[in-house]
Backbone as numpy.savetxt, mean C-alpha at the origin, in Angstrom:
# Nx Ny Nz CAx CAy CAz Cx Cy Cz
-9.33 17.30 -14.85 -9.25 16.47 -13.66 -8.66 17.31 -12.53
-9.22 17.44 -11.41 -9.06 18.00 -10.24 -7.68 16.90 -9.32
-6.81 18.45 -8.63 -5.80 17.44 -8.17 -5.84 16.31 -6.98
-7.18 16.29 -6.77 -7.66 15.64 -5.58 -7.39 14.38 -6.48
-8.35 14.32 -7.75 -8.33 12.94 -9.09 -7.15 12.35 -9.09
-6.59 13.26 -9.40 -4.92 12.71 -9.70 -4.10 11.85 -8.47
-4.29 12.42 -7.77 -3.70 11.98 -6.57 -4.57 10.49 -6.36
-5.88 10.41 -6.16 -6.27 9.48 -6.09 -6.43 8.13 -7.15
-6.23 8.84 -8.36 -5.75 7.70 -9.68 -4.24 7.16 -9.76
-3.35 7.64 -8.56 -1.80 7.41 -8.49 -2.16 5.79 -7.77
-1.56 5.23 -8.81 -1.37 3.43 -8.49 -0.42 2.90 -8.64
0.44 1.37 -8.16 1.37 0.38 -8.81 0.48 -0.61 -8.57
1.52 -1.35 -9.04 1.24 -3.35 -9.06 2.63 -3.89 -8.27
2.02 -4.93 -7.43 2.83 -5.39 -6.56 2.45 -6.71 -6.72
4.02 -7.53 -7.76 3.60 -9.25 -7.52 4.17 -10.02 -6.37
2.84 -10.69 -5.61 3.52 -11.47 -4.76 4.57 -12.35 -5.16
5.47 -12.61 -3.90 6.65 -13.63 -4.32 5.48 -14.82 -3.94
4.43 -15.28 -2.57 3.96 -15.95 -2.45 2.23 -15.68 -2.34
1.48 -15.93 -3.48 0.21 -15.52 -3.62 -0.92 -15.74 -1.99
-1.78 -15.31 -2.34 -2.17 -15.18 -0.77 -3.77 -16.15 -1.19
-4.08 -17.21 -1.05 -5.04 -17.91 -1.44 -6.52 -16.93 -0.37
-7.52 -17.35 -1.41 -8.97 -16.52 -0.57 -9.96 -17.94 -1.36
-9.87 -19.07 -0.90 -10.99 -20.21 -1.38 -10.52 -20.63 -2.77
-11.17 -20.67 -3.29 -10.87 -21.27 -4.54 -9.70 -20.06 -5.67
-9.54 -18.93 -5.15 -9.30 -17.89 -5.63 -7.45 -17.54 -4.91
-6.60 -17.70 -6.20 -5.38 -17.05 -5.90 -4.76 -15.62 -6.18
-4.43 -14.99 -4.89 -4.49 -13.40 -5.60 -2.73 -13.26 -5.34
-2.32 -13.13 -6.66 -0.68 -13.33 -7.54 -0.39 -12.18 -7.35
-1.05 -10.93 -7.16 -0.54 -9.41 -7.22 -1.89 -8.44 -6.81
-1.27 -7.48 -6.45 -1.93 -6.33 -5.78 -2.13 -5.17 -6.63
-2.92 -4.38 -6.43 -2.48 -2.65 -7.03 -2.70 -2.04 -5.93
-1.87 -1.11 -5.39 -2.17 -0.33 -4.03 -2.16 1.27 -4.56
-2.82 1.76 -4.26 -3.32 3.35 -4.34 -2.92 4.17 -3.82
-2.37 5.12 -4.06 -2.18 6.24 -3.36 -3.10 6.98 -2.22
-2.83 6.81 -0.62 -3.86 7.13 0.03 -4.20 8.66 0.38
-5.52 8.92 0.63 -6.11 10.06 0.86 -5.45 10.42 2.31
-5.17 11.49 2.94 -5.25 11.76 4.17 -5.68 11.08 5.21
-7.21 11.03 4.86 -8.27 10.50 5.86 -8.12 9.00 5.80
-7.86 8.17 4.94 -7.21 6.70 4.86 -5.53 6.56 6.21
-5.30 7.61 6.52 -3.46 7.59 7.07 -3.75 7.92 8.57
-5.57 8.32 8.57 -5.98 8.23 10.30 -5.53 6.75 11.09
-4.98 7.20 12.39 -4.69 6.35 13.15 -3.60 5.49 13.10
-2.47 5.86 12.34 -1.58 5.88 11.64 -0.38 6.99 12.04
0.69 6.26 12.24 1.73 7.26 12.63 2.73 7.03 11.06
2.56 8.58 10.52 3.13 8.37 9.22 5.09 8.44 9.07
5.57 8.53 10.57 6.97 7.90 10.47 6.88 6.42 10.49
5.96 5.99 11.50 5.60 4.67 11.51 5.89 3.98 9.59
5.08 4.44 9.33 5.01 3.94 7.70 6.12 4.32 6.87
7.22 5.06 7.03 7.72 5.92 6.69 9.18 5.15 6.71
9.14 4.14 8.14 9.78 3.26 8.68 9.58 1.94 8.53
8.45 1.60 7.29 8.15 0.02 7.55 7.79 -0.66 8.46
6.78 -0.14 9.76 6.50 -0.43 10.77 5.66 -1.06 10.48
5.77 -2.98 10.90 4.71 -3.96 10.30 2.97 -3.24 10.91
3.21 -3.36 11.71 1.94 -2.26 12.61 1.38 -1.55 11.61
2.30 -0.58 11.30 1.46 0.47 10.61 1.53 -0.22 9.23
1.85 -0.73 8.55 1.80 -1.57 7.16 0.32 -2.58 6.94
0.08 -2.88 8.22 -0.92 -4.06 8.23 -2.47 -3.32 8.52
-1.82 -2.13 9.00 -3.20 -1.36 9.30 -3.60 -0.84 7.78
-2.86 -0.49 6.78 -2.82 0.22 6.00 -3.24 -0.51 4.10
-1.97 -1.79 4.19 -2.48 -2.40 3.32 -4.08 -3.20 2.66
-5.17 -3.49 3.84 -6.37 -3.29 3.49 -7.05 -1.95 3.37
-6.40 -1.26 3.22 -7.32 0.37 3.05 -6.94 0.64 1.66
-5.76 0.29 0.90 -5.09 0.68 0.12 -4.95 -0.86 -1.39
-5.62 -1.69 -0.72 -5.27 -2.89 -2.03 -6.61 -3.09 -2.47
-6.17 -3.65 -3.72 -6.98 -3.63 -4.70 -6.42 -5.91 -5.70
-7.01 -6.30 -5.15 -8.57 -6.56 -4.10 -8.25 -6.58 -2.78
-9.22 -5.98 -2.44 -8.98 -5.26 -0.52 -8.73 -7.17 -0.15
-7.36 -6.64 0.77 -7.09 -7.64 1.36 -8.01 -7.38 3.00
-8.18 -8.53 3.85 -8.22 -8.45 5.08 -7.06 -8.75 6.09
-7.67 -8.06 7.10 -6.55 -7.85 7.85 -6.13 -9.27 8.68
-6.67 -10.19 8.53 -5.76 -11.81 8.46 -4.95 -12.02 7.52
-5.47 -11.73 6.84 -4.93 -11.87 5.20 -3.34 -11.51 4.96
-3.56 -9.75 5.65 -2.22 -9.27 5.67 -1.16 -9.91 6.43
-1.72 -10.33 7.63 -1.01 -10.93 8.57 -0.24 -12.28 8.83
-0.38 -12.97 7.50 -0.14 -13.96 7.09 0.67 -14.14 5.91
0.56 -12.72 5.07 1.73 -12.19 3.84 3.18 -13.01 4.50
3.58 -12.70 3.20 5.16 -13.46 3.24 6.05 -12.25 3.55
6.62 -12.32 4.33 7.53 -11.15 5.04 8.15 -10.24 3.53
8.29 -10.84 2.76 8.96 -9.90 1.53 8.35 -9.07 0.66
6.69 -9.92 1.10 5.55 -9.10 -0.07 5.14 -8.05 0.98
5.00 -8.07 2.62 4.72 -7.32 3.02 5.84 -5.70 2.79
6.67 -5.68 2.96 7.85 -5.28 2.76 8.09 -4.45 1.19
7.67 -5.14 0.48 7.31 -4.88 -1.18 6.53 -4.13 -0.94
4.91 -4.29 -0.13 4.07 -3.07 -0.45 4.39 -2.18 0.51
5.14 -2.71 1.56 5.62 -1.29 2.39 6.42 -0.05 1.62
7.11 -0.64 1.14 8.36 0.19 0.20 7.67 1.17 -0.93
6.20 0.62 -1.34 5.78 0.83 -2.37 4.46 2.28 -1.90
3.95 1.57 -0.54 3.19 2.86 0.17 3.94 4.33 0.71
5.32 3.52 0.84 6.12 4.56 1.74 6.85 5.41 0.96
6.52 4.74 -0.75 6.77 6.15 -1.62 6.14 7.23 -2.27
4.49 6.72 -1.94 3.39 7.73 -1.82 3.83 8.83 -1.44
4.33 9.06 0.09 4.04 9.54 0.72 5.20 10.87 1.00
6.27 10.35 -0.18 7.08 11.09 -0.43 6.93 12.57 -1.93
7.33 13.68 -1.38 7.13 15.05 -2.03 7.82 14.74 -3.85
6.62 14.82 -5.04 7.54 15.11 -5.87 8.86 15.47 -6.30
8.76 16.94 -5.29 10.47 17.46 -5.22 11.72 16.57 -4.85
10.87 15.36 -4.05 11.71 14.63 -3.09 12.35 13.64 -4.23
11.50 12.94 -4.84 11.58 11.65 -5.49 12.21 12.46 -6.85
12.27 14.02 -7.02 12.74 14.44 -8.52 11.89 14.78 -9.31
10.67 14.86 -9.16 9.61 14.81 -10.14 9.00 16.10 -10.57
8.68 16.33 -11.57 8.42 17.93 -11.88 6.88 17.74 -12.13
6.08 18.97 -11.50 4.47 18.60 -11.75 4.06 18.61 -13.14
């Protein structure tokens, strides 16, 4: 597996405190992905770095699994947004950083 793979198979699970209804369909939890570069366009990565709802809302439909929309996000419960902020904004941090040996 190429380290491009790896990087892009890097996932969690994020349970909502308050599920986000889509019709008949309740979605209880997320998996958000580790993003590519080209996913972090248009995007100020202190912004994210900082929990900037802005940059969180731009980001969490690029990155969930089932792709949320961007109403969708905007309507999250301030704690789940926050949850996957915390959770993107450790992507984005250096192995070395977080302790991690390759």
């Amino acid at each position: 597996m190429t380290k491009a793979q790896v990087a892009q198979a890097i996932t969690t699970t994020v349970t909502l405190d308050t599920p986000i209804v889509r019709g008949e369909t309740e979605i209880t939890e997320l998996t958000l992905r580790k993003p590519s570069s080209g996913e972090l366009r248009g995007v100020n990565l202190a912004d994210v770095l900082q929990m900037q709802t802005d940059a969180l809302m731009t980001l969490i439909p690029r990155l969930s699994n089932p792709s949320l929309t961007a109403p969708e996000v905007r309507q999250m419960d301030p704690a789940d947004l926050v949850q996957c902020g915390g959770e993107i904004a450790g992507f984005l941090v250096s192995k070395r950083v977080r302790g991690e040996t390759a």
